[in-house]
N, C-alpha and C positions, 0 to 999 in steps of 0.2 A: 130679672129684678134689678133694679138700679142698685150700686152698692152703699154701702149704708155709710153715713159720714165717719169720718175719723175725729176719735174723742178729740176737743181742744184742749191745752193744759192752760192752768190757772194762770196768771202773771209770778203767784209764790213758786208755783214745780217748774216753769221756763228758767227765773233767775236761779233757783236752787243747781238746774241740769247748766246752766251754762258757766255757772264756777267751776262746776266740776271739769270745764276741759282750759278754765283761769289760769295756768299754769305759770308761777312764777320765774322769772327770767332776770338773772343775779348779774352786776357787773363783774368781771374778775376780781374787785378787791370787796365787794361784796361777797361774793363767793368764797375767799380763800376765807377772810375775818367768820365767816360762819361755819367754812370747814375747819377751822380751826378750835372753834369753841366747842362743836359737836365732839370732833376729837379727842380731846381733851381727858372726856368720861364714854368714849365707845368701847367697844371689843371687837368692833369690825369697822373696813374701812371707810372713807367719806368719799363718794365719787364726784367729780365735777365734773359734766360733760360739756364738751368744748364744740357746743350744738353747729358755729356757723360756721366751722371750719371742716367739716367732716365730708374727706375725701370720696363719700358715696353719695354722693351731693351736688359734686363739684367744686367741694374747699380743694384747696391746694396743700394742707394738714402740713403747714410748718409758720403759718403766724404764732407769733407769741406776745398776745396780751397776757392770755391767762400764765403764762412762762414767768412771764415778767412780774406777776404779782403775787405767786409763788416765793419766788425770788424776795421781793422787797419785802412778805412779809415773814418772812425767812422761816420756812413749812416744813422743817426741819423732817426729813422721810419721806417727803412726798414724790412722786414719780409722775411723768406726765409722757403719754405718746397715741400716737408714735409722731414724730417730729422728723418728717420727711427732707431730709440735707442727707442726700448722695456727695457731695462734697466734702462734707463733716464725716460722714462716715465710712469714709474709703482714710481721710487722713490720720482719722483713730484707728485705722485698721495697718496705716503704715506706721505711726508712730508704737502702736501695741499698748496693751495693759501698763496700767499703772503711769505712763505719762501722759502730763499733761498739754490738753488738745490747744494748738499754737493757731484757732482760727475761733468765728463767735459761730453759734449754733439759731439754727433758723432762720425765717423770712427770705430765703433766694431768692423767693418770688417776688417779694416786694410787695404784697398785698397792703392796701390802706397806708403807703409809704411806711412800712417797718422796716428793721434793720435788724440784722443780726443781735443773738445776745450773746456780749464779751463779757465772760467771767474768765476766773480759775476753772475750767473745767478738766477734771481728773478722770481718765479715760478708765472706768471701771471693769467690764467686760464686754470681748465683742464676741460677734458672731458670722455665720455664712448667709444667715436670711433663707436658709434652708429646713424645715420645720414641718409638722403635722399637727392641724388642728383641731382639737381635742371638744369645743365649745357644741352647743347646739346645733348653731348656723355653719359653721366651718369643721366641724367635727369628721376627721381621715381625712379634708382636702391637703393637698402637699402645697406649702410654701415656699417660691422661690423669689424673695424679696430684697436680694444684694447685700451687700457689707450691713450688715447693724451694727450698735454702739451703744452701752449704756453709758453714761456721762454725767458726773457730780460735782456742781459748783459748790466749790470747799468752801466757801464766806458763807451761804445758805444753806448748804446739806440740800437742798435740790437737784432731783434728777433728772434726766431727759434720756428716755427711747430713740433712737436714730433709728433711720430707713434710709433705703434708697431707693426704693418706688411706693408709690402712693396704695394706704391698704387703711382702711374702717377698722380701727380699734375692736374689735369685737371679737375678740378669741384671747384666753386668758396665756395661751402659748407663746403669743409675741412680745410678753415681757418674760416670760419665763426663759426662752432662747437666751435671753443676756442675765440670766440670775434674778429677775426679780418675781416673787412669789405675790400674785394680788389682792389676794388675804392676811399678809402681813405687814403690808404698809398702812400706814395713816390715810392718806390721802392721794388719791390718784386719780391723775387728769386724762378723760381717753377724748381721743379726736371722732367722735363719734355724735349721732344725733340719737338716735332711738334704738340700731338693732343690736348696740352693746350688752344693752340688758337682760338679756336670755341667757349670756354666759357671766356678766358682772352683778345684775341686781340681788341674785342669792346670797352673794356673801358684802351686800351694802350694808353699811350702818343708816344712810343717807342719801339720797341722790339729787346733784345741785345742777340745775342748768343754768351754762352763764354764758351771757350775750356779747361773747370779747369780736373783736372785728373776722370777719371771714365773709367768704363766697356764698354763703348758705343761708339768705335771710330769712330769720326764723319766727319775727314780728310779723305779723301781716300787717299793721299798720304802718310800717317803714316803708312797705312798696308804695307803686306812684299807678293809681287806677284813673280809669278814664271815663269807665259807664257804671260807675254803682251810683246808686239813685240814695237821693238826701236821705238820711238822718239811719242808715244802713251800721252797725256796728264794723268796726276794723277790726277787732281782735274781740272773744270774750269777755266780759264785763269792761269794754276797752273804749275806746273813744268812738264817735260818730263820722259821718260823713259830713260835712255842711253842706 
């Protein structure tokens, strides 16, 4: 017997199904101004995920857009990582607790022509990079991820997670290694795209994906195609083909 057609859906249940995968995409200062409001009245924290940068992807996880807009909009608690400068944290690891780190934090790479960010950074607590994680996905693997560093620009009260080799945000242990507990911050930035959430989405108030510059493009309409046929959508409910 011939198989029988497959139901067709309305024009109302296709646009209804293809919102649902619409997912909004924040710039960093639109992201922090919304984690901030959110915050404001939570009891748990605000995540922003720093989608294009997430070193299980190919980001290099030490651009700092979303750092930088932390920063200016002074997110007083908030914590972003991991923030991969082998550099940075080998020198907080020479200079020790409680001094402040005498170089800027992130972008070695150079991604999108950035540059380090120079504050007051007051070298909080460091660590060996040596750890077991505890999360879903990483849960008993053993971590051996170099000098770490947590790090707080005193003008902002922003924090930054140091590494020294590149690792997906995704286990709640790699801010805990340097003191920070991830249920009692405000808001916090993980360099991660999707598999954070198995061990971060349980205890979210919110979760903000923001489009700051990185390796990991996460628009489909940003890329550059060659064979999609006119009038094809780029993105869900998102712009066409000409």
């Amino acid at each position: 017997m011939p198989p029988k057609p497959r139901p067709t859906a309305s024009p109302r249940q296709s646009a209804t199904a293809r919102a649902q995968f619409a997912g909004k995409l924040y710039t960093p200062d639109e992201a922090v101004t919304e984690a901030l409001r959110i915050a404001a009245h939570a009891t748990k924290p605000v995540m922003l995920a720093d989608i294009q940068d997430n070193p299980g992807a190919g980001g290099t996880s030490d651009t700092v857009g979303l750092l930088r807009a932390l920063i200016a909009h002074r997110a007083k608690g908030a914590v972003i990582g991991m923030i991969v400068d082998p550099e940075a944290a080998e020198r907080a690891m020479a200079l020790g607790e409680g001094a402040l780190l005498d170089c800027g934090v992130g972008a070695k790479v150079g991604y999108a022509g950035e540059t380090p960010v120079e504050a007051d950074w007051r070298i909080m607590r460091l660590g060996t990079g040596r750890f077991t994680g505890t999360g879903p996905m990483y849960g008993g693997a053993k971590f051996q991820i170099g000098p770490m560093a947590l790090v707080t620009d005193e003008a902002s009260g922003v924090s930054a997670v140091l590494a020294s080799k590149r690792i997906q945000a995704n286990d709640k242990e790699m801010f805990r290694h340097v003191g920070v507990e991830p249920a009692e911050v405000p808001i916090l930035g993980l360099k991660s795209t999707v598999h954070f959430r198995a061990d971060f989405q349980p205890i979210a108030e919110a979760i903000l994906c923001v489009n700051s510059p990185g390796a990991h493009v996460s628009d489909p309409a940003e890329l550059s195609y060659s064979h999609l046929r006119p009038g094809i959508r780029l993105r869900p409910m998102g712009p066409t083909r000409a």
